[in-house]
Every structure is written in C-alpha cells, then in structure tokens.
C-alpha positions in Angstrom: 110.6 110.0 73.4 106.5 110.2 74.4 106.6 108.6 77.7 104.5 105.3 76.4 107.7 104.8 74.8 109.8 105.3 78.0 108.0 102.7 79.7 108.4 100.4 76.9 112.1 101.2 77.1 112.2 100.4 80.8 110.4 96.8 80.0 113.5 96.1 77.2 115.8 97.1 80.1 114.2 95.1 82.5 113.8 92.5 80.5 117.3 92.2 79.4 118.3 92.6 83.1 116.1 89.3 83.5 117.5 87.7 80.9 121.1 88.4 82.2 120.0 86.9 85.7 118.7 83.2 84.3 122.3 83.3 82.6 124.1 83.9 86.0 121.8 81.0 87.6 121.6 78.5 84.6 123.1 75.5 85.8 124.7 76.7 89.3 124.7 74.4 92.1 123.6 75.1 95.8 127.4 75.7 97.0 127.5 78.0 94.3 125.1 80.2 95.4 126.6 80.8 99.2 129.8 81.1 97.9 132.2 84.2 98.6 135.4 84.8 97.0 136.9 86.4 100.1 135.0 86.7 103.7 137.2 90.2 104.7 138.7 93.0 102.8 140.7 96.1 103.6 137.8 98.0 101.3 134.7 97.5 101.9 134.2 94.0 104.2 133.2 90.9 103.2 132.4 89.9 100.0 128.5 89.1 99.0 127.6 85.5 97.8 126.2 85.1 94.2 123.1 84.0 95.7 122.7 87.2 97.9 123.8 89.3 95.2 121.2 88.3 93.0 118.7 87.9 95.7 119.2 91.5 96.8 119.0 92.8 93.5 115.9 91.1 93.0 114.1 92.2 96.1 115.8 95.9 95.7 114.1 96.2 92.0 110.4 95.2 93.8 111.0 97.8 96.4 112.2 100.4 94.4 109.4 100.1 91.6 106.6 99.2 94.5 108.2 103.0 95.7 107.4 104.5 92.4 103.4 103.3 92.8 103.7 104.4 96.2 105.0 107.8 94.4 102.2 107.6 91.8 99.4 107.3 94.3 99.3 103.8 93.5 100.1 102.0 96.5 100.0 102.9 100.4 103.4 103.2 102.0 103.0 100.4 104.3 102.8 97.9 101.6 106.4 99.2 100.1 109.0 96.1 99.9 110.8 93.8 98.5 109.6 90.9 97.1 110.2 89.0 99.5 110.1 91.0 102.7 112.7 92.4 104.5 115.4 89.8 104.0 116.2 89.4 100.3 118.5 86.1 101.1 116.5 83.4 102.8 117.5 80.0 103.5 115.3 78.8 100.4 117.0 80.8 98.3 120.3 78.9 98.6 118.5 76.3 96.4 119.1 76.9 92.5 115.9 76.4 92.1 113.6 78.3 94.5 115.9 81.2 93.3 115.3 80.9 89.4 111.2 80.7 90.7 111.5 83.8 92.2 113.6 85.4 89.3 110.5 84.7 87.5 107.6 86.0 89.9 109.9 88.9 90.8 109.8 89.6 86.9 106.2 89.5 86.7 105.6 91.8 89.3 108.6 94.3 87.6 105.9 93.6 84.3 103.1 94.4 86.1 103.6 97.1 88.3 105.1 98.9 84.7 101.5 98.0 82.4 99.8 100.3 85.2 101.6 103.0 84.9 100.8 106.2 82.6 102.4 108.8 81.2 100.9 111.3 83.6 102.3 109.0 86.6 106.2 109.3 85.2 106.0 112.8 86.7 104.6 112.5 89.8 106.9 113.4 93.1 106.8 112.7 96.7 108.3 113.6 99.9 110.0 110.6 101.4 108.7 109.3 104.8 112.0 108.7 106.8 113.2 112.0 105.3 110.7 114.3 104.2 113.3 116.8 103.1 114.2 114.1 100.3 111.6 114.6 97.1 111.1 111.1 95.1 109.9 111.3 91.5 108.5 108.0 89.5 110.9 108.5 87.0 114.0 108.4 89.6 112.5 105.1 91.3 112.5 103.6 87.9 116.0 104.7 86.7 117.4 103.7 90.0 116.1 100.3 89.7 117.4 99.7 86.6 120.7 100.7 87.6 121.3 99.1 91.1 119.8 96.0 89.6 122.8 96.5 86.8 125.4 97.0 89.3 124.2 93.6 91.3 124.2 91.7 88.1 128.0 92.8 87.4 128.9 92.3 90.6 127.0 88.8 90.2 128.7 88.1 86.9 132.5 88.8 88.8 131.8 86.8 91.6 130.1 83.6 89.1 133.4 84.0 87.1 136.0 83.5 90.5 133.6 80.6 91.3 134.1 79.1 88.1 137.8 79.8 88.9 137.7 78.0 91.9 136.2 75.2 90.8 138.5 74.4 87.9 141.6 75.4 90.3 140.6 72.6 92.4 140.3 69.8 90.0 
C-alpha cells in the first residue's frame, strides 16, 4: 500500500468511526447522555456516561492527530489538544444537539488535518515532551486514534444498549 493510499484508508476508517457516532446519538435525549449504568465497580470505578464517552473520544481523536502534525513539523506543541480544550465533557455537551455539532466540526478537523499530510510526513518521529525517552511516529498517532476512538464507540454502543434497557424496564 503507497502511503497516499494509507491515508485514504485512515479517512474510510475515520469516516466510518463518524458514521458509527451520529448512530449512537441519532435520537438520544439529554438524560441519555449523562446517564451511567452503574456509579461504582469492584474493577475499574465508576462507569462513564454515553455523553462523556463519546465526548472523550472525540476530543482524544483531535489531540492525538493534532500530535501527529505536531510530529510532522506541522504544528507547535503548545497548540496540541483536544477539540475542545482540556475538558472533553462540558456542560453543553449534555445537550443532543451541541454534541452531534461538534461530532461534525470534530470530523472536519479529523478531514483536514489528514488532506495535509504527505507520504514523507507518515514517517516522521519525535521525542515526546513530558517524556523524552518516549519516540512518537505519525503513523502511531494515527493508528492510535483510530483505535481509542474504536474502543470509546464500543464502550458507547454497550452503555446506549443498557440505557435502552433501562428505559423499556421502566415502562
């Protein structure tokens, strides 16, 4: 695979992740979204809401690919973050709404940041600034974001499915 083709592959995986997300928040209600199917556990603490699930896979897949431009010489650090700052679950995200919106920007920057990148910046590497011991690659930054973003969305898909539970049990 020529690595213009890699980074069309990475769109189609994006883009399906994106996809998957509008289907976790088509027609989800506000309660919905701060919802947790358990507030402690023996493993692990408490549950996450579907809201901050999907917000903090949103905001993860902005830092993680504004890291890659960061890696490719693209961006300076201090610019490196989520979409939304430093706190991927804000109280206007617990509206249905604001949150498909910025599904949709986030995905534009996800499109964006990956038409600037070339072939020659896929194999670029860096030494990590909070732990320079720890060498980042474009490539990695990419793949990584692809797959936390993956593990939020099943995570999201579980926790939508025991809401939809919920509901009906208490009908």
């Amino acid at each position: 695979m020529s690595n213009t083709a890699e980074i069309a592959t990475y769109k189609r995986l994006f883009d399906n992740k994106y996809e998957q997300l509008a289907e976790l928040l088509a027609d989800l209600s506000a309660p919905a979204l701060i919802w947790k199917p358990f507030e402690q556990s023996p493993w692990m603490g408490p549950a996450g809401s579907l809201g901050w699930l999907i917000g903090h896979g949103i905001s993860a897949t902005v830092y993680l690919l504004h890291r890659a431009e960061w890696i490719a010489g693209k961006r300076a650090w201090e610019t490196v973050d989520g979409d939304e700052g430093r706190d991927p679950f804000g109280p206007a995200n617990h509206q249905p709404a604001y949150l498909q919106a910025r599904l949709e920007r986030s995905q534009a920057i996800v499109n964006e940041i990956l038409a600037v990148l070339t072939e020659a910046d896929l194999d670029h590497s860096r030494p990590f600034p909070p732990k320079p011991e720890r060498i980042l690659t474009v490539r990695y930054d990419i793949q990584h974001a692809i797959e936390h973003l993956s593990q939020h969305i099943g995570h999201a898909q579980l926790t939508r499915q025991l809401w939809a539970l919920q509901q009906a049990d208490s009908v």
